[in-house]
KELOKE-486866 format. One record per residue: x, y, z of N, C-alpha, C, CB in turn; residue in three letters; residue number from 0. Coordinates in steps of 0.05 Angstrom, whole numbers, always signed. Glycine has a CB too. Layout:
# residues N
X:Y:Z:X:Y:Z:X:Y:Z:X:Y:Z:ALA:NUM
...
***
This chain:
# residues 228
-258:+1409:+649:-248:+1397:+673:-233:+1371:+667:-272:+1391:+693:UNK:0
-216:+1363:+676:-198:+1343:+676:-198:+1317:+700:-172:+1359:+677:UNK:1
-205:+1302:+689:-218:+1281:+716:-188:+1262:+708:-261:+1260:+711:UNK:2
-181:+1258:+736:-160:+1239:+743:-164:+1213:+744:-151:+1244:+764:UNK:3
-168:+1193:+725:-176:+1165:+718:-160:+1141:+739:-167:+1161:+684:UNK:4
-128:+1150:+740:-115:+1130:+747:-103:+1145:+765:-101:+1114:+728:UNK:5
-96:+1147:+780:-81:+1168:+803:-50:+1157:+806:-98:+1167:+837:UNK:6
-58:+1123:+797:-23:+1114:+801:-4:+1120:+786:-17:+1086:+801:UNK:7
-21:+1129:+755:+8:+1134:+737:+19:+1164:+747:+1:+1135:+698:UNK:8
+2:+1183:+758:+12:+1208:+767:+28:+1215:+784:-2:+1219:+773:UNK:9
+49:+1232:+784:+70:+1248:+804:+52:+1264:+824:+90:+1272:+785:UNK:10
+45:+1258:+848:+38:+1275:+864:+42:+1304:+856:+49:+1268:+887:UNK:11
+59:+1314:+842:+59:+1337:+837:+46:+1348:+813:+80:+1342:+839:UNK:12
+33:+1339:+804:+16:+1333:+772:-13:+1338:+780:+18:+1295:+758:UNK:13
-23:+1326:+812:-51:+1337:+822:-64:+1352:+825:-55:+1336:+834:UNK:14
-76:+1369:+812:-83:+1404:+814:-111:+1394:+823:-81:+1428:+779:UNK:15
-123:+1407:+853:-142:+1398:+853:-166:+1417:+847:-142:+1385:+874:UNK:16
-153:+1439:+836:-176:+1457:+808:-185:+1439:+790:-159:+1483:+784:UNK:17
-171:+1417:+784:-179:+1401:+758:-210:+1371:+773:-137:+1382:+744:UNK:18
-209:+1381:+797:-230:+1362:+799:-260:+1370:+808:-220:+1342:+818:UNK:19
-279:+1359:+804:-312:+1378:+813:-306:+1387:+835:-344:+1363:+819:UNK:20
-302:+1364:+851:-301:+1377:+881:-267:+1370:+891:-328:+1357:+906:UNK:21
-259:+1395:+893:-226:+1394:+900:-224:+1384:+927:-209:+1426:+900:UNK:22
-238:+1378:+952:-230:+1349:+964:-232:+1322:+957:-239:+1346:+983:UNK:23
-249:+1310:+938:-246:+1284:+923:-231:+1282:+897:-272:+1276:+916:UNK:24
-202:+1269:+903:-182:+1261:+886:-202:+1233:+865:-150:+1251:+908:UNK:25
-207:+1234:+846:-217:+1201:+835:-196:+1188:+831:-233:+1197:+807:UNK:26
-189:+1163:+843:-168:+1147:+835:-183:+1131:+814:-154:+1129:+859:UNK:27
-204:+1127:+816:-215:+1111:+788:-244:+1119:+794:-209:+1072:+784:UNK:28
-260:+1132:+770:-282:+1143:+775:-305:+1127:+750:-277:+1178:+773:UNK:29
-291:+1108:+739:-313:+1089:+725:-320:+1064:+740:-304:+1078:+695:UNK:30
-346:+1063:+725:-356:+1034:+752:-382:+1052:+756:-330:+1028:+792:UNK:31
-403:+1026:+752:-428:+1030:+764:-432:+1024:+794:-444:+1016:+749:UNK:32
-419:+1008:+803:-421:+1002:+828:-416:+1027:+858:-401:+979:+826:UNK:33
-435:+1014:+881:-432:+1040:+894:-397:+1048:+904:-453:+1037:+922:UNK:34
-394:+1073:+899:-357:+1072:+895:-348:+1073:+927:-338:+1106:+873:UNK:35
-324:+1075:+941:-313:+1072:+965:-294:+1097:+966:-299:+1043:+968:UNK:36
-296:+1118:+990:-287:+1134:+993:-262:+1128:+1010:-305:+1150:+998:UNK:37
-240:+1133:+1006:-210:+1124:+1026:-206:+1154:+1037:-175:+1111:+1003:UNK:38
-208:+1165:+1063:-203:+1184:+1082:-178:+1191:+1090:-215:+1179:+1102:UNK:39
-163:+1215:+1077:-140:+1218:+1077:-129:+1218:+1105:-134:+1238:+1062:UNK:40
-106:+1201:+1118:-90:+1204:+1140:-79:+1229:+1148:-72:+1191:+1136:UNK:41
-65:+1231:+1175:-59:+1252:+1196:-41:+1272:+1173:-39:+1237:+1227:UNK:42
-24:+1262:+1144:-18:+1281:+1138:-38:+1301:+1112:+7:+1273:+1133:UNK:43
-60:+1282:+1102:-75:+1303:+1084:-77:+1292:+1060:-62:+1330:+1081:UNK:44
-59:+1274:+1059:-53:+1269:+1030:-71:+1240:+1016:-17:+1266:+1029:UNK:45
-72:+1236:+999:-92:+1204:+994:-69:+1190:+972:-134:+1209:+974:UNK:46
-48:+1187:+972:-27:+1169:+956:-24:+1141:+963:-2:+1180:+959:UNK:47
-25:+1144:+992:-28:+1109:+1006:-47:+1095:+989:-43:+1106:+1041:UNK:48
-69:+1105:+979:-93:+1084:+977:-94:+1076:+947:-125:+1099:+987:UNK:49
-68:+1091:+934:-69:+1080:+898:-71:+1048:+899:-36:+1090:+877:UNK:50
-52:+1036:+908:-50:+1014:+909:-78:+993:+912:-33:+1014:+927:UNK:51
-97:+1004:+931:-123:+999:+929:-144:+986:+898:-130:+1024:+938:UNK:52
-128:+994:+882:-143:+994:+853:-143:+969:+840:-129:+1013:+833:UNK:53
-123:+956:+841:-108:+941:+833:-125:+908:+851:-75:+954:+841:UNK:54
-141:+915:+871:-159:+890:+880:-185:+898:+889:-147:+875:+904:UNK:55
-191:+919:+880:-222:+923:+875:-233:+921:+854:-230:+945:+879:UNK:56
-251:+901:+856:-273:+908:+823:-273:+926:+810:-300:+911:+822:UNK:57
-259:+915:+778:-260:+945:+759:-283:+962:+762:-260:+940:+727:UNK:58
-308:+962:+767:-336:+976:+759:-336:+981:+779:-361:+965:+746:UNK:59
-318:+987:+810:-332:+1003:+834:-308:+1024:+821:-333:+990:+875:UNK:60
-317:+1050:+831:-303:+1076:+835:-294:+1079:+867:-325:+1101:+826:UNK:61
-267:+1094:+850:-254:+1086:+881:-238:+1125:+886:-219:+1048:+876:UNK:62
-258:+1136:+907:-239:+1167:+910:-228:+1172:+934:-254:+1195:+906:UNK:63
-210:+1190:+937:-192:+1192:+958:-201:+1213:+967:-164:+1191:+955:UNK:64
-207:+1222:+991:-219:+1251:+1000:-193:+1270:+1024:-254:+1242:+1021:UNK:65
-184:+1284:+1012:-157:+1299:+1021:-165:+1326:+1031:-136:+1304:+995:UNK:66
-140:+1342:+1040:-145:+1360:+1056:-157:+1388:+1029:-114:+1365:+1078:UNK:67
-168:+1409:+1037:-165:+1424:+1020:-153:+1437:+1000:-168:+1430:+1025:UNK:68
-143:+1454:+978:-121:+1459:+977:-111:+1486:+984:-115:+1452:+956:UNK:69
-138:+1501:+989:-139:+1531:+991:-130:+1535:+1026:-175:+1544:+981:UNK:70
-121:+1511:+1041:-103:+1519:+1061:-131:+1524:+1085:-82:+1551:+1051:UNK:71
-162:+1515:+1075:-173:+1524:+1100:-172:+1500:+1122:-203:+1533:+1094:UNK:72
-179:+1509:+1156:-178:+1495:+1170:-194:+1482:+1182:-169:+1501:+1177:UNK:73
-206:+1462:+1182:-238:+1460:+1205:-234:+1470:+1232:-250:+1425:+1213:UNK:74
-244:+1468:+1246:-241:+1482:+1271:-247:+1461:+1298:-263:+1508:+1270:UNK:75
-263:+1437:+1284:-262:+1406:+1307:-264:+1396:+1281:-291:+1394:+1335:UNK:76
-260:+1373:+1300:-255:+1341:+1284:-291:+1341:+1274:-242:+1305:+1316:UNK:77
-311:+1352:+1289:-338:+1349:+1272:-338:+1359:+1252:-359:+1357:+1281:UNK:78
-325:+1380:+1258:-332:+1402:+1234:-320:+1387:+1197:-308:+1439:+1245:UNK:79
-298:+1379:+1211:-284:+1366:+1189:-293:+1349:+1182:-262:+1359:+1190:UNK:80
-312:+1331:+1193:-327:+1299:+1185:-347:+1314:+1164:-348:+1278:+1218:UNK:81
-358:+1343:+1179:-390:+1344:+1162:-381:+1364:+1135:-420:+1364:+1185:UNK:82
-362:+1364:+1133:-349:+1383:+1104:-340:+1358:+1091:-319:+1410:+1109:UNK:83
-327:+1341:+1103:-325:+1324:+1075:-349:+1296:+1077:-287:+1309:+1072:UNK:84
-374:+1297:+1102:-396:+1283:+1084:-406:+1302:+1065:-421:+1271:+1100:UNK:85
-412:+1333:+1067:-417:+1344:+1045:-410:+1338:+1022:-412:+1362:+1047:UNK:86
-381:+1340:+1018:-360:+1330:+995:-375:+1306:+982:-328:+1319:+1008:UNK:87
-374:+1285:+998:-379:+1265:+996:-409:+1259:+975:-378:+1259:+1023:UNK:88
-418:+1271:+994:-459:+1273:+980:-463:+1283:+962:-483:+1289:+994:UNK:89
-434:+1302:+946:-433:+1321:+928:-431:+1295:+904:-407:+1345:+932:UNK:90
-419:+1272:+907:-405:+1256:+886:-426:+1242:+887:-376:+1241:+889:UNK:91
-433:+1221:+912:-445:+1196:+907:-480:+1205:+914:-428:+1169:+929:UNK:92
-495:+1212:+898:-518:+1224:+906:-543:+1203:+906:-523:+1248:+887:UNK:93
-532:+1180:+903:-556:+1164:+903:-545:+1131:+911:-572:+1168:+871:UNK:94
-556:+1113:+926:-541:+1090:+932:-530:+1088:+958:-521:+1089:+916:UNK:95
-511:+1078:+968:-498:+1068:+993:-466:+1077:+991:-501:+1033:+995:UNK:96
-455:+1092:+1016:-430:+1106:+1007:-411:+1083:+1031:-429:+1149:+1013:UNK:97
-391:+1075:+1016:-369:+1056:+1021:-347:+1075:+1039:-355:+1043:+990:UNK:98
-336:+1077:+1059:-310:+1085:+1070:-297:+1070:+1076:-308:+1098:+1089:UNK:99
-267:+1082:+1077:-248:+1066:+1085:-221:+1084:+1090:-245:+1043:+1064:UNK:100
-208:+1081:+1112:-191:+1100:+1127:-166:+1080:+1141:-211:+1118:+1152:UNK:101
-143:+1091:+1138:-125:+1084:+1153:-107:+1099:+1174:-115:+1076:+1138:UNK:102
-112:+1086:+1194:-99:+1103:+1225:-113:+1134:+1232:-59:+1111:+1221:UNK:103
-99:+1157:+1229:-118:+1170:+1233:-143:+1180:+1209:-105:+1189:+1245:UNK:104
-142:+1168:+1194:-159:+1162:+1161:-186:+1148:+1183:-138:+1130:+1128:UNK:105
-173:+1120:+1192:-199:+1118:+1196:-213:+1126:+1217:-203:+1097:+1194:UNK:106
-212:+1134:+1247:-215:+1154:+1256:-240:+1168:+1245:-193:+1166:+1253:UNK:107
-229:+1188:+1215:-242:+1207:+1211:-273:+1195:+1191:-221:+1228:+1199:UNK:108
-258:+1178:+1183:-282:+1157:+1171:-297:+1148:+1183:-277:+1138:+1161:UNK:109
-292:+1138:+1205:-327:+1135:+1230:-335:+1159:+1235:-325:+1122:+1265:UNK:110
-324:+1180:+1240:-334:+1207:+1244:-359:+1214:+1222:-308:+1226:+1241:UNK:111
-345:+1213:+1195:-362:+1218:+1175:-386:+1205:+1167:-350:+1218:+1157:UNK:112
-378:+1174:+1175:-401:+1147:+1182:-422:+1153:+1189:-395:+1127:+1203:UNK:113
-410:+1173:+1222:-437:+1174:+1242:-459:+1200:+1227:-424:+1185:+1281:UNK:114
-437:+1223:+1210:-450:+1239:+1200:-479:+1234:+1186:-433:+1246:+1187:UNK:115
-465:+1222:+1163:-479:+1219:+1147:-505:+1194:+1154:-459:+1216:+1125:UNK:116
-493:+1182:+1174:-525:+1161:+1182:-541:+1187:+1202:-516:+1120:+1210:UNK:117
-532:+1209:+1209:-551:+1228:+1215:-564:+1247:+1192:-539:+1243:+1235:UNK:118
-555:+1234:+1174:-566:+1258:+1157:-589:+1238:+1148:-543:+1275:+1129:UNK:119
-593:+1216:+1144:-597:+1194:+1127:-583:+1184:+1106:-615:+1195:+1120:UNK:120
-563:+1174:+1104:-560:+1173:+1079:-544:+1144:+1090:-546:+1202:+1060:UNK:121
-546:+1122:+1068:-537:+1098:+1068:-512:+1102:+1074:-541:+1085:+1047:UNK:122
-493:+1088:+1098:-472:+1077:+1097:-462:+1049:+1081:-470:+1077:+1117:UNK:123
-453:+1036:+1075:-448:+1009:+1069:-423:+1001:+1074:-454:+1003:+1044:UNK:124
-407:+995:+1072:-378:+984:+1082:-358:+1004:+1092:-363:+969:+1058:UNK:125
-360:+1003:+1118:-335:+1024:+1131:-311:+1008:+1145:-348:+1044:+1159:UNK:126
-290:+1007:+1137:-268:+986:+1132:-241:+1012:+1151:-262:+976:+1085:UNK:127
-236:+1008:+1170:-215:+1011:+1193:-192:+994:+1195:-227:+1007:+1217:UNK:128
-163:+1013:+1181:-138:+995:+1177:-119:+1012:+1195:-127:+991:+1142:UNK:129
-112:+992:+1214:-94:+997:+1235:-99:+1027:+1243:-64:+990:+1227:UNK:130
-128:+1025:+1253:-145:+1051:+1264:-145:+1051:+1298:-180:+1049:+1252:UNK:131
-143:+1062:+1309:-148:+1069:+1347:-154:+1097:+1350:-116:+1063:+1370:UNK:132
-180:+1092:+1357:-195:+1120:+1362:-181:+1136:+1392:-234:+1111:+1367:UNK:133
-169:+1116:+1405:-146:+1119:+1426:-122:+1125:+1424:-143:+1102:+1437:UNK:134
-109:+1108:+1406:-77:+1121:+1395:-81:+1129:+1371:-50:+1100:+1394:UNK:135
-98:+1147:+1366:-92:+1162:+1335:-62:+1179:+1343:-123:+1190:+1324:UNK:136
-61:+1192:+1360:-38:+1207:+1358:-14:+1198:+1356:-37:+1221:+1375:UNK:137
-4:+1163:+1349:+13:+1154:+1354:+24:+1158:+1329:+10:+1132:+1365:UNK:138
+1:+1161:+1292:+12:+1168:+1276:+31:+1188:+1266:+2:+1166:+1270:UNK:139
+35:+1208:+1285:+51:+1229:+1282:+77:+1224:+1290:+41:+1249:+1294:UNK:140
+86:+1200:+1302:+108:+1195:+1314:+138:+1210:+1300:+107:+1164:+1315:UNK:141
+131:+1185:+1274:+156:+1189:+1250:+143:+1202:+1235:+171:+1164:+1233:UNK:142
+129:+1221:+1225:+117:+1235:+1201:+131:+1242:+1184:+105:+1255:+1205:UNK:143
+160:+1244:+1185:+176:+1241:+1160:+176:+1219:+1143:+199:+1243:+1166:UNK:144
+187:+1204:+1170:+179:+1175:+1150:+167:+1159:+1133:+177:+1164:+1153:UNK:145
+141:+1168:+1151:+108:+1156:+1135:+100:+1176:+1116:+78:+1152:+1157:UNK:146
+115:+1195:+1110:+104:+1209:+1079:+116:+1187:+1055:+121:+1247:+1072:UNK:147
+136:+1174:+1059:+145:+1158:+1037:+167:+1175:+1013:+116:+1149:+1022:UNK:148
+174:+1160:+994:+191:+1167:+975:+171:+1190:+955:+203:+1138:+959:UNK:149
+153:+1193:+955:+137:+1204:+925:+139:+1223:+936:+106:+1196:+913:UNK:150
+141:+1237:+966:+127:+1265:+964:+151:+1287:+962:+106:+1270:+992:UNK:151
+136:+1307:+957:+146:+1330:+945:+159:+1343:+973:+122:+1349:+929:UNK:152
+195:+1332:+978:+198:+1350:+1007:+203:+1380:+998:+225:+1338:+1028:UNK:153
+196:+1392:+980:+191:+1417:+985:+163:+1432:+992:+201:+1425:+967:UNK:154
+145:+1427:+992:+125:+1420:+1013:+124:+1411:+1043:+116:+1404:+1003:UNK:155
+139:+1399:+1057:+147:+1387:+1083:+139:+1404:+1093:+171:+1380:+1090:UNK:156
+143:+1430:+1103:+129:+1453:+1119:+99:+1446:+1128:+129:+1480:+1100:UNK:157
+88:+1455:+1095:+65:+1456:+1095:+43:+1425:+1103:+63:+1467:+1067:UNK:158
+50:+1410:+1089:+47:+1365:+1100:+53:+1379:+1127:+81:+1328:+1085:UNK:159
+66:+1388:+1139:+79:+1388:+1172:+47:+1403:+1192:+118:+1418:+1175:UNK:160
+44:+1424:+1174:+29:+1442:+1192:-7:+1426:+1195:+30:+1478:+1175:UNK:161
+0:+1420:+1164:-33:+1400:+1163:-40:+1380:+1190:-31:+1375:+1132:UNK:162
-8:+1357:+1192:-15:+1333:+1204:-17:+1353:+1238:+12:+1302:+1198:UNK:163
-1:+1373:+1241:-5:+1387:+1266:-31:+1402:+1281:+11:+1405:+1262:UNK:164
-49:+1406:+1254:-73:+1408:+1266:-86:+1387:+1259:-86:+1429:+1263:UNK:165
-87:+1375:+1247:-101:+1350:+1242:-102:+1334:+1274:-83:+1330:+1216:UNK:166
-76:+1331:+1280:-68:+1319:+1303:-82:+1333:+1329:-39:+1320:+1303:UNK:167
-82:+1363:+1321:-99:+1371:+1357:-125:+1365:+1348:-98:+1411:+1373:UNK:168
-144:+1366:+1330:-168:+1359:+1321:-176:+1340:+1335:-169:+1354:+1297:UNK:169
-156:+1313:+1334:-160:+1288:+1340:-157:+1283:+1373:-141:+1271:+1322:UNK:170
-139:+1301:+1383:-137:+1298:+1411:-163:+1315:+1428:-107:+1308:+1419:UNK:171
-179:+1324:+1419:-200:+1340:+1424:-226:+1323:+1420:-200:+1363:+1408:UNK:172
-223:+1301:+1405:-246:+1283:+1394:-252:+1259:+1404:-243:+1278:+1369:UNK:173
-288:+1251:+1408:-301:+1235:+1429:-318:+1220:+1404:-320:+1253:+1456:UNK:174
-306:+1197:+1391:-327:+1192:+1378:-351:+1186:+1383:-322:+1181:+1366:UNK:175
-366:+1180:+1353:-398:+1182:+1362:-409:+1147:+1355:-419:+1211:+1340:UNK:176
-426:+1140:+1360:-439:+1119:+1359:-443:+1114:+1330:-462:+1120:+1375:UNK:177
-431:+1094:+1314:-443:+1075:+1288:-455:+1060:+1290:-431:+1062:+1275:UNK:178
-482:+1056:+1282:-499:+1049:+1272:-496:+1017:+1260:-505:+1069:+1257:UNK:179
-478:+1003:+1253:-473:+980:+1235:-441:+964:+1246:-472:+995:+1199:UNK:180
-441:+948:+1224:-422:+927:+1226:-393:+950:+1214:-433:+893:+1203:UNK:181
-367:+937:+1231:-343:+952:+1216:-332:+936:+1212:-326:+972:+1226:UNK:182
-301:+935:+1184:-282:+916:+1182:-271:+922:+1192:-272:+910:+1166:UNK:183
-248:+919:+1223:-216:+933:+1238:-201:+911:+1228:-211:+937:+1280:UNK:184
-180:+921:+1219:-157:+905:+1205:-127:+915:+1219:-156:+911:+1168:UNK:185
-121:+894:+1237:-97:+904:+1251:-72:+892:+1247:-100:+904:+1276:UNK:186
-41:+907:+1243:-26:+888:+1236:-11:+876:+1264:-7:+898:+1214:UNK:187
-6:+854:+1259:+7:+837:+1286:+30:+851:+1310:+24:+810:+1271:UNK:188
+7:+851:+1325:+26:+867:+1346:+12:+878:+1362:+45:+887:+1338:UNK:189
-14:+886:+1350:-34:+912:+1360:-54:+902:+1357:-37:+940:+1346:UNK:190
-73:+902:+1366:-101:+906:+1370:-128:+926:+1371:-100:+900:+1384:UNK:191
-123:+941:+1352:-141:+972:+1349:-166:+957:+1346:-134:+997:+1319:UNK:192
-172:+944:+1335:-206:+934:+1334:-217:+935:+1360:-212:+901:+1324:UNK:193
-204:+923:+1376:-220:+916:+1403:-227:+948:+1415:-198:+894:+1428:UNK:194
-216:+971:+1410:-212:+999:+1421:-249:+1008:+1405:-174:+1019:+1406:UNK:195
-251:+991:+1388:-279:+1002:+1367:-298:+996:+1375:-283:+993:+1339:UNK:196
-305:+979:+1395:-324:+968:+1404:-347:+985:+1424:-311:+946:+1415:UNK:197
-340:+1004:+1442:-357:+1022:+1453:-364:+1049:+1430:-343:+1032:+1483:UNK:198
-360:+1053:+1400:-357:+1066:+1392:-379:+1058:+1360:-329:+1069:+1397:UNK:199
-383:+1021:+1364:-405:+1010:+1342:-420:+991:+1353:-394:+999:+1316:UNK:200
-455:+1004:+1345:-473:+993:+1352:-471:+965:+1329:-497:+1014:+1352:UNK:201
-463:+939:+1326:-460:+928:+1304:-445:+903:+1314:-447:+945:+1284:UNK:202
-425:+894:+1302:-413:+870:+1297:-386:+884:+1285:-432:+850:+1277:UNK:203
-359:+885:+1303:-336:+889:+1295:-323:+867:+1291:-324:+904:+1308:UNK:204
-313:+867:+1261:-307:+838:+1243:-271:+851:+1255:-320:+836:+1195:UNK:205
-259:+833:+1265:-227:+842:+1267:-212:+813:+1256:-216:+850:+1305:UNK:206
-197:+831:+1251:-176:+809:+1241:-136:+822:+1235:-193:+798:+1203:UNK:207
-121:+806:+1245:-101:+820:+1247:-77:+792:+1215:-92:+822:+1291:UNK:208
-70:+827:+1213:-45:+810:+1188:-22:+823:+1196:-50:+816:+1150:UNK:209
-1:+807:+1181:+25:+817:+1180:+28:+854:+1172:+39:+796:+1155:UNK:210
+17:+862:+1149:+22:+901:+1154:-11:+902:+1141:+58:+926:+1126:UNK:211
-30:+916:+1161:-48:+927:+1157:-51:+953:+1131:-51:+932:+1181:UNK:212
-28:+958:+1142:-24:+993:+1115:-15:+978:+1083:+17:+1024:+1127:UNK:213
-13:+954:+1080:-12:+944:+1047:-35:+926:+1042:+17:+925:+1038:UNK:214
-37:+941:+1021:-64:+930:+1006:-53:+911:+983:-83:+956:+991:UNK:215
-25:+898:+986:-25:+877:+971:-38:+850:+995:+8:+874:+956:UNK:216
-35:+859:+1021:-38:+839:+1035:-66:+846:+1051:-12:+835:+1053:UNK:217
-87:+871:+1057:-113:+871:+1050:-127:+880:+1031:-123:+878:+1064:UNK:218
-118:+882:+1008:-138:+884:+987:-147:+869:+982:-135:+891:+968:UNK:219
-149:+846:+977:-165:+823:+980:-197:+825:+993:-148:+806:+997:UNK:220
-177:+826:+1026:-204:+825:+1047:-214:+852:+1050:-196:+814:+1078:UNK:221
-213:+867:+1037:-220:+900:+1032:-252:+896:+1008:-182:+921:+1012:UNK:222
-236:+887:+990:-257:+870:+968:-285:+852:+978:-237:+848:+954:UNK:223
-271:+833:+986:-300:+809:+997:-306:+827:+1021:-289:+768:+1010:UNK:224
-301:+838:+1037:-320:+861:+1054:-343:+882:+1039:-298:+883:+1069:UNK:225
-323:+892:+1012:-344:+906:+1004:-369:+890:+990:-333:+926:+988:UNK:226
-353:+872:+974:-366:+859:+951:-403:+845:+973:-335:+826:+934:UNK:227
***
């Protein structure tokens, strides 16, 4: 098996996710004793946004990206999809406190999985919401060309297309469930998605708004001292 150490030096097209234990957890960096932080792939499937992530997290946390399948299957609700990748999830980190962190409709699916897995028992510890609205998730589909970025493979576009298309009715079908704990919402200036989180966590919603929520040169930092 071939474990993916650094995910940034790689060509999205270099990702075979035969090459990993569990082909929904991409490892962007899988050394580190520390409990590692799972990043919840967005409305299109993919976990490339969150490389950048690496670069201001503590070398010794493990940091994986949890993406759509590759064998093309579909969940059938937005639950269904939370409790296949806490499965995923419980598959990697089997002992300790499991870290999430999701952007827009990422995070979304990351309280979903939150609420899961605090029904299963199993430790949550830092669930971190970047320019997330459990209300306007669907707004990420707007430009979906756009927000794939320069890296991706537009010969693929079809397929990225059909994902964020059910991804997207998933989400318009979905009532989240009650968290249990404190969340980070990180919104960039303009918006206010934190305040939308509040009938949705039993806890203390820490908000704070920056210039672009979606760069982690400008919250990795506060991504860090949340987890740390």
């Amino acid at each position: 098996m071939t474990v993916v150490n650094d995910l940034s030096h790689l060509a999205l097209t270099e990702l075979d996710p035969s090459d990993y234990a569990v082909p929904t957890i991409a490892p962007i960096r899988s050394t580190g004793h520390l409990d590692p932080v799972f990043c919840i792939h967005p409305l299109v499937g993919l976990v490339d946004c969150y490389v950048g992530l690496a670069a201001h997290v503590d070398d010794d946390r493990p940091i994986y990206g949890v993406q759509v399948p590759a064998s093309g299957e579909r969940a059938e609700s937005f639950a269904a999809l939370a409790a296949q990748y806490a499965d995923d999830i419980a598959r990697i980190q089997t002992d300790g406190a499991v870290h999430l962190l999701g952007m827009s409709f990422g995070g979304v699916l990351a309280h979903a999985i939150a609420v899961e897995l605090q029904n299963r028992g199993i430790s949550v510890g830092a669930l971190t919401l970047l320019d997330s609205d459990p209300v306007l998730a669907r707004a990420e589909g707007a430009d979906l060309l756009g927000a794939m970025g320069d890296e991706i493979d537009r010969s693929h576009v079809e397929e990225l297309l059909a994902v964020a298309s059910h991804n997207d009715e998933l989400v318009q079908r979905h009532l989240p469930g009650i968290y249990f704990g404190d969340i980070l919402a990180v919104s960039s200036l303009g918006t206010d998605s934190g305040s939308a989180w509040h009938p949705f966590v039993c806890g203390t919603v820490a908000k704070y708004l920056v210039p672009d929520a979606t760069s982690f040169d400008v919250v990795g930092p506060l991504v860090e001292s949340y987890l740390g």
